[in-house]
Each structure stands twice: as structure tokens, then as C-alpha cells.
Backbone as CSV, one residue per row, in Angstrom:
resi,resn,N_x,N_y,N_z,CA_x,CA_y,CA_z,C_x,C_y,C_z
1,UNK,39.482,-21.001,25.038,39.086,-21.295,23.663,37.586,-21.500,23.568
2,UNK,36.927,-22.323,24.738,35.243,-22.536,24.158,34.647,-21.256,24.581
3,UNK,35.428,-20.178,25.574,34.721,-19.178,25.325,34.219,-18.237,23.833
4,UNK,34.699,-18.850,23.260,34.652,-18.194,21.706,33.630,-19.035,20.884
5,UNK,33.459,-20.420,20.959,32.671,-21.026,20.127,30.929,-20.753,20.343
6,UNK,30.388,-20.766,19.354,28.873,-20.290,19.025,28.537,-21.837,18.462
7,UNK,27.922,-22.179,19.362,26.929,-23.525,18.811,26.075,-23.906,17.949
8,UNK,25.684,-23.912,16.977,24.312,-24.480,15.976,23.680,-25.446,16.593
9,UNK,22.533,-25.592,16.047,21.537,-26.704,16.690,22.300,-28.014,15.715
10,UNK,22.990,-27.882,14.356,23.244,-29.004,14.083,24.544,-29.387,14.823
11,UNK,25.582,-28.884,15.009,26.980,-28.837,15.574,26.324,-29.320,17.186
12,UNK,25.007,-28.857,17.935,25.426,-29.445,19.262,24.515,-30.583,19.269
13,UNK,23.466,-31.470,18.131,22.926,-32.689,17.994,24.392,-33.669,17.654
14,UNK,25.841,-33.088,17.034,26.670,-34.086,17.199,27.461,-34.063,18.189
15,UNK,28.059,-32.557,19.346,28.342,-32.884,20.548,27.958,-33.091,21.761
16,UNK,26.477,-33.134,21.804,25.881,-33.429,22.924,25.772,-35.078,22.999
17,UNK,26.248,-36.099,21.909,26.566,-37.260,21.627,27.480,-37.457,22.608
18,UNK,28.211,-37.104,22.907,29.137,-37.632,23.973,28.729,-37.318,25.463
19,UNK,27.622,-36.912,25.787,27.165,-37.273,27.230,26.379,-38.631,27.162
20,UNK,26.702,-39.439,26.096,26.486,-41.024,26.455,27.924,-42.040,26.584
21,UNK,28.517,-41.301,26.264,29.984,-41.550,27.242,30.211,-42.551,27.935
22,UNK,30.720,-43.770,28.675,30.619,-44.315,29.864,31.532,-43.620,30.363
23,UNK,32.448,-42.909,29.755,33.455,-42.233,31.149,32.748,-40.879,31.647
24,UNK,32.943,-40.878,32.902,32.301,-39.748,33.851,33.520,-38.688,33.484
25,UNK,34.679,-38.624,33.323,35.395,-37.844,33.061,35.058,-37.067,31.810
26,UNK,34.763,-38.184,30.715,34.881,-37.109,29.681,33.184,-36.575,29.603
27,UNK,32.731,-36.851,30.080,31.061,-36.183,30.388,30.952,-35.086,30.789
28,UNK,31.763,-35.259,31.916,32.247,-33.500,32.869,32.876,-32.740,32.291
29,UNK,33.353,-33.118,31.017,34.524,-32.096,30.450,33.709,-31.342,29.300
30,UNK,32.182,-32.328,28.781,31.772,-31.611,28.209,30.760,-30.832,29.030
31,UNK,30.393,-30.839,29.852,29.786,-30.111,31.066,30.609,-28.689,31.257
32,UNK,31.350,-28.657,31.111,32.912,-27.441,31.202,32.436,-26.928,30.099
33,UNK,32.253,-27.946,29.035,32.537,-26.813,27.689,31.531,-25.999,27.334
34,UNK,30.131,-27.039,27.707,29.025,-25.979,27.355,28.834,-25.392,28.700
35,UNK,29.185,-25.206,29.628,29.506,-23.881,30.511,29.831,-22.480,30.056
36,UNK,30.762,-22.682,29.365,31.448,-21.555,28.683,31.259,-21.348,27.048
37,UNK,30.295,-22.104,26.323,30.002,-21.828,25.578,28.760,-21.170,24.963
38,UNK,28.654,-20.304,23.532,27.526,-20.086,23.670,26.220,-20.594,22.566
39,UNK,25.352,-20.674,22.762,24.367,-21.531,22.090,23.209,-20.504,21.099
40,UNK,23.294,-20.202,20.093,22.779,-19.292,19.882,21.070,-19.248,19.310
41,UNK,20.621,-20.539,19.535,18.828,-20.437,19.249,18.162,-21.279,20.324
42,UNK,16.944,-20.918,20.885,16.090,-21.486,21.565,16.000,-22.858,21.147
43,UNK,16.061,-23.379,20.210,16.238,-24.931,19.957,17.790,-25.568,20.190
44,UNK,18.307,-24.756,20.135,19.435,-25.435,20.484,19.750,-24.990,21.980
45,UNK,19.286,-24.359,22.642,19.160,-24.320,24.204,18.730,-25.705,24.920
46,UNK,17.002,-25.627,23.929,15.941,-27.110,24.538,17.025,-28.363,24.245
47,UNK,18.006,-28.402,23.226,18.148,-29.590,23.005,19.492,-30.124,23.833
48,UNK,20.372,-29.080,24.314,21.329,-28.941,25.427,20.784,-29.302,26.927
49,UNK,19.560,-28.852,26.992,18.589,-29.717,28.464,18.181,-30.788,28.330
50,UNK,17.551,-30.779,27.217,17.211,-32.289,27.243,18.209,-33.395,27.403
51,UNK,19.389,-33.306,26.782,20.343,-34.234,26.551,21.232,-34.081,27.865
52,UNK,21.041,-32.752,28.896,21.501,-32.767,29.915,20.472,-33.703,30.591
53,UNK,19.549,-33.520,30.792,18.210,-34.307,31.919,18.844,-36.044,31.324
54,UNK,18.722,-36.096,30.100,18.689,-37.887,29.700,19.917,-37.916,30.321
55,UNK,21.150,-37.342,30.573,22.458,-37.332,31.135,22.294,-38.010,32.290
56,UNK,21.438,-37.077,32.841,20.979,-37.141,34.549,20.153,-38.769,34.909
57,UNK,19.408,-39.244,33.699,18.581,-40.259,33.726,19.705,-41.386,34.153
58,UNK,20.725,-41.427,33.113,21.165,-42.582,32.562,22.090,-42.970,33.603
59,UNK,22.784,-41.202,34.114,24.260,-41.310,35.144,23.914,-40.186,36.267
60,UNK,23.336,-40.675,37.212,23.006,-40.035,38.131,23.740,-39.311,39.393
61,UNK,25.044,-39.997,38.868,26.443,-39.467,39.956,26.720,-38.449,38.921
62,UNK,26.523,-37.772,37.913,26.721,-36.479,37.411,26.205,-35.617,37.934
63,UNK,25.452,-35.790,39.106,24.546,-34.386,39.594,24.615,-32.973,39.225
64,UNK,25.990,-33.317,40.321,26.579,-31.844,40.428,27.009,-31.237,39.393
65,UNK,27.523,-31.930,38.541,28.562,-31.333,37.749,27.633,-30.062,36.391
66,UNK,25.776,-31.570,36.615,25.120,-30.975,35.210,24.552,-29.661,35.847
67,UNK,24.212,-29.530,37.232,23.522,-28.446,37.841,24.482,-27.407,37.834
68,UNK,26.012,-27.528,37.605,26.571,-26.310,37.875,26.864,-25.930,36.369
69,UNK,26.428,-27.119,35.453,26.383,-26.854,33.837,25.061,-26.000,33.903
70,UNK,23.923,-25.971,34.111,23.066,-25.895,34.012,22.791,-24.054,34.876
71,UNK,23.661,-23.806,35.744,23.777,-22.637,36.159,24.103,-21.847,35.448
72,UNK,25.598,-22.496,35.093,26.748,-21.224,33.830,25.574,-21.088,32.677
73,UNK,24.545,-21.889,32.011,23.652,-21.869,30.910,22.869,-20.492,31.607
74,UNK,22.220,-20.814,32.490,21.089,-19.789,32.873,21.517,-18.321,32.656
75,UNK,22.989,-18.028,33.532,23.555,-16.882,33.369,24.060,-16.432,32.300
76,UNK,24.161,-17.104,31.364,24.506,-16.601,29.928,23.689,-16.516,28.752
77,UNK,22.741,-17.550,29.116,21.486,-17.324,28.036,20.053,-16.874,28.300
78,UNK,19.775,-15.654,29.323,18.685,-15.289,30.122,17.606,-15.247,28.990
79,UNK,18.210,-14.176,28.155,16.962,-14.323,26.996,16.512,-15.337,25.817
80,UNK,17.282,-16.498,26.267,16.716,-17.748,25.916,15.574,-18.104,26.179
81,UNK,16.311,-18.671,27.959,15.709,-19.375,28.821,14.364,-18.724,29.494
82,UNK,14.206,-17.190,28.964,12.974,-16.596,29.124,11.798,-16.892,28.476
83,UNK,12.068,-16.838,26.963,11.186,-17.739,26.583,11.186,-19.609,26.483
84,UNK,12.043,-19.973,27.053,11.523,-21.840,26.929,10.980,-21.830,28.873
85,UNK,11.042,-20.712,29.781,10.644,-20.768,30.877,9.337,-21.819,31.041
86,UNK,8.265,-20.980,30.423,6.688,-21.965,30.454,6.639,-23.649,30.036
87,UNK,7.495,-23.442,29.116,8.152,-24.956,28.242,8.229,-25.850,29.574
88,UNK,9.581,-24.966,30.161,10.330,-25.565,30.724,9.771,-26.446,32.420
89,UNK,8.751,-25.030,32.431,8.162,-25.724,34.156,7.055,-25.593,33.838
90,UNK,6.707,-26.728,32.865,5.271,-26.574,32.044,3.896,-25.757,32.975
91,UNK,4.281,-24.497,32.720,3.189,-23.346,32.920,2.524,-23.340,31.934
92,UNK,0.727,-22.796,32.333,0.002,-22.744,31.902,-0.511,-21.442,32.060
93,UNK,-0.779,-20.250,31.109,-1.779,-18.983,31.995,-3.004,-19.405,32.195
94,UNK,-3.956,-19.890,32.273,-5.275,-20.277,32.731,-5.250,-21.556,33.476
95,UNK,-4.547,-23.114,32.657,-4.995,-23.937,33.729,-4.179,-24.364,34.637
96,UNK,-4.210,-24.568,36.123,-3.643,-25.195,37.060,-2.666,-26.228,36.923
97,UNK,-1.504,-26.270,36.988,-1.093,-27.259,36.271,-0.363,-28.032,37.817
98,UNK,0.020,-29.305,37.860,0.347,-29.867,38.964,1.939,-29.845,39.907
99,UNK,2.069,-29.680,40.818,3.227,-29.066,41.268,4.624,-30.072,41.610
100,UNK,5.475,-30.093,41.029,6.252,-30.765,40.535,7.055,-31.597,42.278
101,UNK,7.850,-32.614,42.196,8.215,-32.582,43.802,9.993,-32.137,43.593
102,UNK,10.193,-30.495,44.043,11.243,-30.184,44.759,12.918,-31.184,44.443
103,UNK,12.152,-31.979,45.164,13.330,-33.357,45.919,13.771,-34.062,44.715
104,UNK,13.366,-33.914,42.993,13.512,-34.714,41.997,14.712,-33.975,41.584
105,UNK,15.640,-34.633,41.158,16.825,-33.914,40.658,16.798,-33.303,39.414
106,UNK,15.622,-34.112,38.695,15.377,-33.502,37.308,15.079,-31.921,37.013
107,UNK,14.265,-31.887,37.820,13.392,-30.467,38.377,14.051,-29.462,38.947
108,UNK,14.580,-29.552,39.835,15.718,-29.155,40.379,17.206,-28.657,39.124
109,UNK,17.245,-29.487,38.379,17.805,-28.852,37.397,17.128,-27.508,36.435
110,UNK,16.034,-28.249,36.165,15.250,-26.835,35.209,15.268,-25.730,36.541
111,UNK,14.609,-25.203,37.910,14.686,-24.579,38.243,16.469,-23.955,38.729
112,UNK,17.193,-24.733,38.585,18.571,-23.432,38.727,18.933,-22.832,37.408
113,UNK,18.201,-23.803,36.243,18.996,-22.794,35.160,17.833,-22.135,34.976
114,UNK,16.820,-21.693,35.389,15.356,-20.833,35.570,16.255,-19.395,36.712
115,UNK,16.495,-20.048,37.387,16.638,-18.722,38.543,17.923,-18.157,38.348
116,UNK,18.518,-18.793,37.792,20.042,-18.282,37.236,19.932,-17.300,36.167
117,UNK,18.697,-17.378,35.494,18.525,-16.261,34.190,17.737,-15.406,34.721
118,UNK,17.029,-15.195,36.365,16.074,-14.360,36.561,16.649,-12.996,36.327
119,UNK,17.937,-12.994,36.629,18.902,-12.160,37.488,19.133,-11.030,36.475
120,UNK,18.924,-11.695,35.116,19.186,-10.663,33.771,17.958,-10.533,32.799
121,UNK,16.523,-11.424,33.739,15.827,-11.064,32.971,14.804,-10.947,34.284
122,UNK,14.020,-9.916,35.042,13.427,-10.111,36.075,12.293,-10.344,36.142
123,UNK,11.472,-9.649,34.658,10.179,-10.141,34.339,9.935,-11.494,34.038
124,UNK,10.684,-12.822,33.766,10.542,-13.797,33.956,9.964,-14.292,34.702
125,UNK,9.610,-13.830,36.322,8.987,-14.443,37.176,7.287,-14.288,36.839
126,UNK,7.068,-13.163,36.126,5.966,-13.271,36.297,5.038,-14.633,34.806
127,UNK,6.050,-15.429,34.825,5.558,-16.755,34.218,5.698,-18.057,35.435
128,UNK,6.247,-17.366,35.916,6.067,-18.683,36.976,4.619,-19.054,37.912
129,UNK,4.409,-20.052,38.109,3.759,-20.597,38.683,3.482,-20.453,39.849
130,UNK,2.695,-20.426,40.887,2.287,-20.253,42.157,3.856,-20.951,42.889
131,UNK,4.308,-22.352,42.830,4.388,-23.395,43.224,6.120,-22.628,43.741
132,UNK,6.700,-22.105,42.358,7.956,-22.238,41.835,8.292,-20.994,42.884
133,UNK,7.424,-20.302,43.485,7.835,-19.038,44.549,8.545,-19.789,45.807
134,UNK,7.938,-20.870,46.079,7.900,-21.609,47.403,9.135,-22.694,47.100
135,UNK,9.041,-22.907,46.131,10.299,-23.643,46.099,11.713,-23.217,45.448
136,UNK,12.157,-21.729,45.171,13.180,-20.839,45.568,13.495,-21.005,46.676
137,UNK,12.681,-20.488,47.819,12.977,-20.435,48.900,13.857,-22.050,49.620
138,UNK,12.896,-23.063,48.824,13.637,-23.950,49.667,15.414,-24.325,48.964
139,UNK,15.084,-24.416,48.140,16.380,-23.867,47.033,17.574,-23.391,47.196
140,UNK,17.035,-21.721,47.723,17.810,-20.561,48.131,18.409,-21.429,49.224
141,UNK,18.042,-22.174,50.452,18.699,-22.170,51.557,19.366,-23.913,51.441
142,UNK,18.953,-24.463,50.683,19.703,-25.917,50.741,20.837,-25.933,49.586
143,UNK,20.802,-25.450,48.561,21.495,-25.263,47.569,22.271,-23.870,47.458
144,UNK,22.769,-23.333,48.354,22.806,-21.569,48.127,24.191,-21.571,46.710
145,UNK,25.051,-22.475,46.837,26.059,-22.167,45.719,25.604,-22.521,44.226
146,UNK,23.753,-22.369,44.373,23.896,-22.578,43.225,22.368,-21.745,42.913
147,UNK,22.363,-21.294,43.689,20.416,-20.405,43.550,21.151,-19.401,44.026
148,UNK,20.707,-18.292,42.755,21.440,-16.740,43.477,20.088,-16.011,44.307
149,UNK,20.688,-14.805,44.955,19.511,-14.288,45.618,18.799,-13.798,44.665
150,UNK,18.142,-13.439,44.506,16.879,-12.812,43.812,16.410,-11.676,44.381
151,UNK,16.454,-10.151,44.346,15.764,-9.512,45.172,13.655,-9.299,45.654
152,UNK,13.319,-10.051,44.446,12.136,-10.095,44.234,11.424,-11.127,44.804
153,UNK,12.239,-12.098,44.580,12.085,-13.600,45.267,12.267,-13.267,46.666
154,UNK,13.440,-12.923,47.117,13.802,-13.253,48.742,13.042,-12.030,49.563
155,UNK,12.853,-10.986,49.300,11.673,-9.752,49.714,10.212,-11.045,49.754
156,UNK,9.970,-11.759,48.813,8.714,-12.691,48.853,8.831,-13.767,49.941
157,UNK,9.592,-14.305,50.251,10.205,-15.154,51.034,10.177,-14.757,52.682
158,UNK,10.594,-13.310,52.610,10.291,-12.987,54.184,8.669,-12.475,54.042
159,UNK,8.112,-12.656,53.411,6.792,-12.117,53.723,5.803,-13.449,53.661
160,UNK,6.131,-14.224,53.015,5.732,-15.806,53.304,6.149,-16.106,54.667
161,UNK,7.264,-16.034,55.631,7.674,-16.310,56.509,6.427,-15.602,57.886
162,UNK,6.666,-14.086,57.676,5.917,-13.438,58.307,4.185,-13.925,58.391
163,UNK,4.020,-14.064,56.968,2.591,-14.303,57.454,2.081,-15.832,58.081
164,UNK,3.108,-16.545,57.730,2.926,-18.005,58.173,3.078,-17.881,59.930
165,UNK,3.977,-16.767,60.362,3.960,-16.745,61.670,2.441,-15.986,62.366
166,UNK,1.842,-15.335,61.506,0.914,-14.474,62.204,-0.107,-15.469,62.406
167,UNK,-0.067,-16.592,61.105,-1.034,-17.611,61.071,-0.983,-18.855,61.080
168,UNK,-0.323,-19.398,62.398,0.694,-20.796,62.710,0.105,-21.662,62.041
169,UNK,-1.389,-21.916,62.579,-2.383,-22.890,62.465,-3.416,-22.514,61.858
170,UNK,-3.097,-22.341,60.548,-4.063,-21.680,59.695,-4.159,-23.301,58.547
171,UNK,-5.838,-23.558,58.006,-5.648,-24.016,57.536,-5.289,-24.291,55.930
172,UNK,-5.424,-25.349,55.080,-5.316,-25.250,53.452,-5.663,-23.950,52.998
173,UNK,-7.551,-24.060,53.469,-8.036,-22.685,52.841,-7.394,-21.334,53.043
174,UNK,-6.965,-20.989,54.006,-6.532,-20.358,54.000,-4.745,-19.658,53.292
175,UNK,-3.941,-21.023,54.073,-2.780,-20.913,52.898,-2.626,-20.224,51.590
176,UNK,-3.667,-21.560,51.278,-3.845,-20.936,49.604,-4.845,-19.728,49.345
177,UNK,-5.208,-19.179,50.256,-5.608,-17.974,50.023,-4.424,-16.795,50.122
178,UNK,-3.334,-16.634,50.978,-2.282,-16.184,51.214,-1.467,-16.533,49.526
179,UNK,-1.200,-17.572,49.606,-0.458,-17.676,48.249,-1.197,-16.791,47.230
180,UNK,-2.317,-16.775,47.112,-2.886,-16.062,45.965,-2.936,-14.637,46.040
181,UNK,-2.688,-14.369,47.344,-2.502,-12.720,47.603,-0.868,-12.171,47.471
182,UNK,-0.012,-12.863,47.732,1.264,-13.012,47.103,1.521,-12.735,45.539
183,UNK,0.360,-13.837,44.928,0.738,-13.778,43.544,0.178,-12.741,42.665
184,UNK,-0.844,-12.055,43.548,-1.589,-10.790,42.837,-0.904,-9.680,42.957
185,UNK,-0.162,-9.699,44.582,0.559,-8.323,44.812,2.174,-8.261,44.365
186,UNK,2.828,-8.890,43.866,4.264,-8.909,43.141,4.788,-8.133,43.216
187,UNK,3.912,-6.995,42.307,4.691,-5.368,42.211,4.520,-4.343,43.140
188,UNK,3.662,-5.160,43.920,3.353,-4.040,45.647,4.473,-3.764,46.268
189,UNK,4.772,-2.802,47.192,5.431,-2.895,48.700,5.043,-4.217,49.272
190,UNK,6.338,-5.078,50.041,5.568,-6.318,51.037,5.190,-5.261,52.314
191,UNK,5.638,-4.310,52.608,5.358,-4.061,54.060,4.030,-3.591,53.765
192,UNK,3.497,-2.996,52.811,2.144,-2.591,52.231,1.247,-3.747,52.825
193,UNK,1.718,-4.420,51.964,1.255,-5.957,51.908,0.825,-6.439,52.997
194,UNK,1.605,-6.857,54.049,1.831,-7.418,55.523,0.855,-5.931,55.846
195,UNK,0.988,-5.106,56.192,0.166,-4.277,56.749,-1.710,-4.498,56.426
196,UNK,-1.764,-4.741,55.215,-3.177,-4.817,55.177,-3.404,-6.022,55.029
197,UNK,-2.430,-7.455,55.486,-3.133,-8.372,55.722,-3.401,-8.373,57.515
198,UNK,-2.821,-7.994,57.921,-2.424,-7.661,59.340,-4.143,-7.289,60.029
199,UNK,-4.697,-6.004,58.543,-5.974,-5.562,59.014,-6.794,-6.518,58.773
200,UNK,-6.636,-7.148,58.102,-7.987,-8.108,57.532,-8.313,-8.995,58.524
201,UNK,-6.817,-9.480,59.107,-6.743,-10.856,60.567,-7.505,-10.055,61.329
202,UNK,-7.138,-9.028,61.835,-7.895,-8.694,63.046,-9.644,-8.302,62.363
């Protein structure tokens, strides 16, 4: 049945009311529903996260349940979540903006329902942030039932790997010089890539 229902921004400001709930049961059940339901404006996307994150604030043993809410969202609303992306992992195109920590569950939520919509929208990545490449990867391998592969991402991932091996003990400057050659070459070949960083080392 909620596969059929279409949400309004006014209809989900009165059911997103019940993720203040004290029962964990019926919290999860609305976690189920907007899984399978669909939300049909960018404001009523933002206002389904938000009220998921304050979820997360208030009842923190919901983890799981909002991240695998927060998955079924990504995969069904790509061209939403494409544009609230920058919103969402407050990107900037010009200024530097500061890199969020991984390990926060909050964050961790915006990035699975981020990488969950890459999959149907692929140009999305190129709003992401330096930061958000590096932390797929860690993602991809601690969370795998819930970060899909990415072919764009995980091709990036072994070439981060590779060059970190060519350059064990390399320092900041350099790193972040690597990261920035990553983020210029996207649409390259990596073996391209790895090949003419290969020349530059020597």
C-alpha cells in the first residue's frame, strides 16, 4: 500500500510528527513507510532528513533503521537528492569548506542517501567535495550493506591505493597534491593517470 502514496510537503510536516514517538517500534515503522514511499518536491525531501537527523539526535539506538531509511530515499529519489547534494554536504564551488568527521552518525547518514542516488544520477559526483572521495572508500568497506559500489568511485579508490603505495612516506604537501590530481582527472583513464604520475616520481 505505501508503495502507492505520493507525499506533499504539507501531508509529511504532519507524518514526520511521529518520529517523536517514545516508542522505537512505531518510529521504525515509519522508517518502513517512507522507505517505500514517494516524496514528490525537494522540500519535502529536505524536510524528511531533517526530521530523520533530529530522529537520530533525540534516539540514537535508531541508527540502523534511519540509515537503511535513508538508503531506500537515495535510490528512489536520485533526482532530488541531486540537487539538495551541495545543501546537503555543504559544498561550496570556490570556497574550501571544512571536512566533516566520517565517524559522526549524522554525516554518515547524508552520505548513504548521497551515494545511494549516485547510481541513477552519476554526474552528481562532480559536486562533491575533495573530502567525500576518501570517505566512500572508507564507507564502501565498513558499511558495505549499505554503500553500493560505484564504478567511478571504486576505479578512484584503487588509484588512491596505488599511489599511496608508490608514495608510503610522502608528506601533507604532497598528499594533497595527489588529491588534487584525482580531482582534476575524473573523466581520465586511471591507468592514464597512474602512468604519468609514475613519470613525474621518477
Amino acid at each position: 500500500v505505501s508503495a502507492t502514496i505520493h507525499f506533499r510537503e504539507d501531508q509529511l510536516e504532519t507524518v514526520l510528527g511521529v518520529l517523536q514517538e517514545s516508542s522505537q517500534e512505531i518510529r521504525e515503522a515509519l522508517h518502513d513507510l517512507l522507505s517505500t514511499c514517494h516524496i514528490v518536491s525537494m522540500i519535502g525531501l529536505r524536510l524528511a532528513v531533517h526530521a530523520l537527523l533530529d530522529n537520530l539526535r533525540k534516539y540514537p539506538s535508531d541508527c540502523q533503521s534511519i540509515w537503511k531509511c535513508l538508503q531506500n530515499l537515495g535510490n528512489s529519489h536520485s533526482y532530488l537528492v541531486s540537487s539538495l547534494a551541495p545543501e546537503l554536504l555543504s559544498a561550496h564551488p570556490y570556497l574550501m569548506t571544512k571536512e566533516p568527521d566520517v565517524n559522526d552518525p549524522a554525516y554518515v547518514c547524508i552520505l548513504i542517501l548521497v551515494f545511494n542516488a549516485v547510481g541513477m544520477s552519476p554526474t552528481m559526483t562532480s559536486l562533491f567535495p575533495p573530502y567525500v572521495f576518501h570517505h566512500y572508500t572508507y564507507l564502501h568497506d565498513s558499511i558495505p550493506h549499505l554503500i553500493p559500489t560505484i564504478k567511478g568511485l571504486v576505479s578512484r579508490k584503487a588509484l588512491t591505493k596505488s599511489m599511496e603505495e608508490l608514495l608510503p612516506s610522502s608528506g601533507s604537501y604532497v598528499r594533497q597534491l595527489l588529491s588534487h590530481v584525482l580531482n582534476s582527472t575524473q573523466s581520465h583513464d586511471s591507468s592514464v593517470t597512474m602512468e604519468t604520475l609514475k613519470q613525474c616520481i621518477r
